[in-house]
N, C-alpha and C positions, 0 to 999 in steps of 0.2 A: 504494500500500500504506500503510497505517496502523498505526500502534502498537494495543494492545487497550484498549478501553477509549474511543481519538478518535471523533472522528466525522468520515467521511471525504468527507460532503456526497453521498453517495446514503443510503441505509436499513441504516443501520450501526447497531454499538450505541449509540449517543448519539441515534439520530434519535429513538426510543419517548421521551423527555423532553421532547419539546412541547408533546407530547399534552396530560400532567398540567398543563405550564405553564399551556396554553392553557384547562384547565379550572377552575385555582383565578382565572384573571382572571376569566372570568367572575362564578363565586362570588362574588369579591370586589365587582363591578360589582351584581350580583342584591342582596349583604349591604347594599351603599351602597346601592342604589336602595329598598331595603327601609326603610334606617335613615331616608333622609331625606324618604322616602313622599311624601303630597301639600302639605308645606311649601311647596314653590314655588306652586304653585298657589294656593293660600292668600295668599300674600303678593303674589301677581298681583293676585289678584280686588282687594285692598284695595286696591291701586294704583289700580288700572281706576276702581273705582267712586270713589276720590277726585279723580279727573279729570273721573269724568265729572260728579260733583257735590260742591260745596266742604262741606255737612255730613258728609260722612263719618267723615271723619278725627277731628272736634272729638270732645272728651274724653265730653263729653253724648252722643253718638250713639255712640261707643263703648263707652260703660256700659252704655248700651241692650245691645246686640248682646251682651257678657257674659253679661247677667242673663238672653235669650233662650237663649241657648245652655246655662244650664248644668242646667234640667232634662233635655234632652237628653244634656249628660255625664254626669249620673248614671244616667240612664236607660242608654245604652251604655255604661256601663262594667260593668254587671250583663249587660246582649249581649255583651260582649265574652268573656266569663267562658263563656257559654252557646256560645257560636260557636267556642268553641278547641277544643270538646269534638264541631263537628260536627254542633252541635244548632241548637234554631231557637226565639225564643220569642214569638208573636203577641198574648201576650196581657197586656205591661206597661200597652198604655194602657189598659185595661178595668183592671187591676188599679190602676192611678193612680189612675181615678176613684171606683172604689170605696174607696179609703185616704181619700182626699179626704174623702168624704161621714161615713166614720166619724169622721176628726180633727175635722170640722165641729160633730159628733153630739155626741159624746164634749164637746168643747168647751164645751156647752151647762151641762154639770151643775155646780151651783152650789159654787163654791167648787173647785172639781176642775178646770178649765178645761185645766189644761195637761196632763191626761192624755189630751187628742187626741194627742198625739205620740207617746206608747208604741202608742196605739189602734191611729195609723194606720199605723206602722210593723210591728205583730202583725200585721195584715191584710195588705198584701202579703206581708211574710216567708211567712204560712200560706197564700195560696194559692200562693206560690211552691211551696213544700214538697210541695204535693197535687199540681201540675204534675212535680215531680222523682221524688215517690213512685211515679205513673203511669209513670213515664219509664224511672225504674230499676229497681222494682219489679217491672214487668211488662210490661218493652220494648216499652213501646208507640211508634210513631213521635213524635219529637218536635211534627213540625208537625201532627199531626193531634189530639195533645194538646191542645195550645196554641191551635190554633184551635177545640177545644169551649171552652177555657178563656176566648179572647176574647169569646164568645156569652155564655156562663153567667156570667160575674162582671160583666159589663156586668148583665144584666138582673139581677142582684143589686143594681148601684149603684144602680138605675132605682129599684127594690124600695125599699131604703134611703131614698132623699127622696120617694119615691110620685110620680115624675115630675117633683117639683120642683126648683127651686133654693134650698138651702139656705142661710141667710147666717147668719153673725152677726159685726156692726159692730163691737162691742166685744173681737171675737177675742183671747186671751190672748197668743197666738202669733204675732203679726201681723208681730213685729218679724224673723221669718226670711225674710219675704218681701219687705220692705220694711226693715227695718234699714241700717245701714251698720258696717264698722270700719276707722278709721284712713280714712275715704270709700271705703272698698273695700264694694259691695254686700256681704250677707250671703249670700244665694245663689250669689253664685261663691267662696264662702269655703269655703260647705260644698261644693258640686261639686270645688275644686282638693282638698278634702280626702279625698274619696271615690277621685278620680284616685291619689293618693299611697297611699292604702291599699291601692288594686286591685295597682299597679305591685309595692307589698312584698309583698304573697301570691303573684303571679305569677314574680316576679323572685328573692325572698329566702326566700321558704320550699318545705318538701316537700311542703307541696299544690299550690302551681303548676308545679314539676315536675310531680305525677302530672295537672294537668290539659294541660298539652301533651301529654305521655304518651298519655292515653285520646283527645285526636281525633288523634292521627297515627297512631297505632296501637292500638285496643282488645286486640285479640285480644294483641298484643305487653304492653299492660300486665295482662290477668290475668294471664299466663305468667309475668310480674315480682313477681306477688302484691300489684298495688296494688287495691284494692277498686274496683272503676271503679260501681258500685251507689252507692258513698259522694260519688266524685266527683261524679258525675251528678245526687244530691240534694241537695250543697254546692251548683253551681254554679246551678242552679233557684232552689231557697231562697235563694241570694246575688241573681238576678235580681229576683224578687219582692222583697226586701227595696229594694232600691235602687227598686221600681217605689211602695213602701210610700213610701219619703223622698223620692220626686218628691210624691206624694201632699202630703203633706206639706207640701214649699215650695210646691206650688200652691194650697193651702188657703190659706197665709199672705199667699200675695200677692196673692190676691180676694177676699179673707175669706168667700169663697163656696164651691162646690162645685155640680155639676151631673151627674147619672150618665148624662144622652143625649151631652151634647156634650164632656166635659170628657173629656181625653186622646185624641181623637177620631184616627186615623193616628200616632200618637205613634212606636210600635213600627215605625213603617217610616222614620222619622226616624233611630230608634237602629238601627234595621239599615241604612242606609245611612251612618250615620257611621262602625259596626266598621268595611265592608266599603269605603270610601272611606280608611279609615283603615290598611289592610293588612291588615287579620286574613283568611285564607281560610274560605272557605265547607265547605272538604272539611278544618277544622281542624288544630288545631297548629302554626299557624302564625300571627302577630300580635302586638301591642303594645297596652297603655293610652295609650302616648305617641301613636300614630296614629290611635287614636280619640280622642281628647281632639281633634287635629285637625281629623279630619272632619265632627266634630262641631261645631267654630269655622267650618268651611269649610262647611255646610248654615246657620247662623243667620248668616252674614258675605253670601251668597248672597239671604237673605229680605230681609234688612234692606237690601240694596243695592237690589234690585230695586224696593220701595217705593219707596225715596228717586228712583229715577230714575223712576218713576208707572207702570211695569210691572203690567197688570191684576192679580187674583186670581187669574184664571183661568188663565193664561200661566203665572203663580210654580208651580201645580200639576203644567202640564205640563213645565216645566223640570226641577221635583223627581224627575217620574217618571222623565226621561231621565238625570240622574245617578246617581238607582238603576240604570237598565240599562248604562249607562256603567259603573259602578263591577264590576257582576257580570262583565261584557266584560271587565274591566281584569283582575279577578281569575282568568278563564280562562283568558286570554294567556300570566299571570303564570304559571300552574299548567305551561301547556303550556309553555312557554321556560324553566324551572325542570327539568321531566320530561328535555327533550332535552340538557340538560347535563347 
């Protein structure tokens, strides 16, 4: 017999209190596995590939792997924005190269030079905008959007140089692609800055609530009276724009521009960095800090590969397998998440 209240080592009243125990550990193991995403992995690979060959590590080949990496975090960190919402956007590299081609264009006019950068920044933002207007406007599927949008602004770019490669040598702008501060490249200056800005919208304001909001629950935020129309045009217009400043620093740092080849698969890069970096695909769920990651963890990947004389062809199919890796991860994730 027992007092009220003990627990008396069969199915008493104390026994129903494991239950919950046993369900905030896990929580709490899911929140840590979440927080500290694929960091490890990350600092594996750089391990690996510094054993397996001694340039890795040097400060040279690691500036390298920055300055690769961070059109990619700017690129994902505008995916990331679009993917918390549950959406999908195929068409940043087609919009890169078109930004590209106009900063190039724009570049030319005499005396004007540096207004390629508004140029090419108006030009992704606006077609970002037509992809979100489509989107929220008139619910149309995102990836079907997006994928006219990948076709049509490519052959826009094409349009733009008449098939060519546009250059010009004396670029005004050169210095964002090729600059340094303090020997810190200028391309991971502005990418670390983009990352910081993403994190304070998501993190510290009321629009990154309402965009967790709308991909975990739409139907739950109109009933909240958050505009999910508005969301869904921010977060577009935020992607393009970011596909505009890739545009942008790739301009600066080939002082060229090409509408066939330039951002060629770009968009499967940045969705493979969100989606390696924790954000889920059925949204609401993710971080800029784990895409910033996955995104050091896809150009730490290229660059290793190289070094140790891994074909082209092989780096392709590696990439394609840490995309299905990554979507597999986030399944599991979704499912082992569900059952607790």
């Amino acid at each position: 017999m027992s007092l009220p209240g003990q627990y008396s080592g069969a199915r008493g009243e104390g026994a129903p209190s494991a239950a919950p125990a046993v369900r905030l550990v896990r929580r709490g193991i899911g929140h840590g596995l979440r927080t500290v995403g694929m960091l490890p992995v990350l600092i594996v690979l750089c391990i690996g590939f510094e054993l397996l060959t001694d340039r890795f590590g040097t400060w040279q080949n690691l500036s390298i792997v920055m300055q690769q990496a961070s059109i990619n975090v700017v690129l994902a960190a505008g995916m990331t924005f679009v993917i918390l919402t549950s959406g999908i956007d195929l068409s940043v590299g087609s919009m890169l190269a078109a930004s590209a081609m106009v900063a190039l264009i724009a570049s030319k006019v005499p005396g004007w030079g540096m207004i390629g950068i508004p140029a090419g920044l108006a030009t992704g933002l606006g077609f970002g905008a037509i992809n979100g207007g489509l989107i929220a406007g008139f619910r149309l599927p995102p990836f079907i959007v997006t994928l006219g949008m990948l076709t049509a602004v490519r052959g826009f770019a094409r349009l733009l140089g008449n098939d060519q490669t546009v250059i010009n040598s004396s670029l005004p702008f050169a210095f964002i692609g090729n600059g340094t501060l303090l020997g810190i490249p200028l391309l991971v200056i502005i990418s670390a800055a983009v990352v910081v800005i993403s994190w304070f919208i998501l993190r510290r304001t009321v629009l990154g609530i309402h965009v967790y909001s709308v991909g975990g629950n739409p139907g739950g935020a109109r009933l909240a009276g958050i505009r999910v129309w508005a969301v869904l045009l921010f977060v577009y217009s935020f992607s393009g724009l970011c596909a505009g400043l890739g545009g942008v620093m790739s301009a600066g740092r080939l002082y060229a521009a090409n509408g066939i080849q330039l951002g060629q698969s770009y968009e499967l890069d940045a969705i493979a960095a969100v989606i390696l970096g924790g954000t889920s695909f059925v949204g609401g769920i993710g971080s800029i800090w784990g895409t910033l990651v996955g995104a050091l963890i896809i150009a730490v990947m290229s660059n290793g590969l190289i070094l140790t004389g891994v074909p082209d062809i092989w780096q392709y199919i590696v990439k394609g397998l840490v995309i299905i890796g990554a979507v597999t991860l986030d399944h599991f994730r979704q499912s082992g998440e569900a059952r607790t």
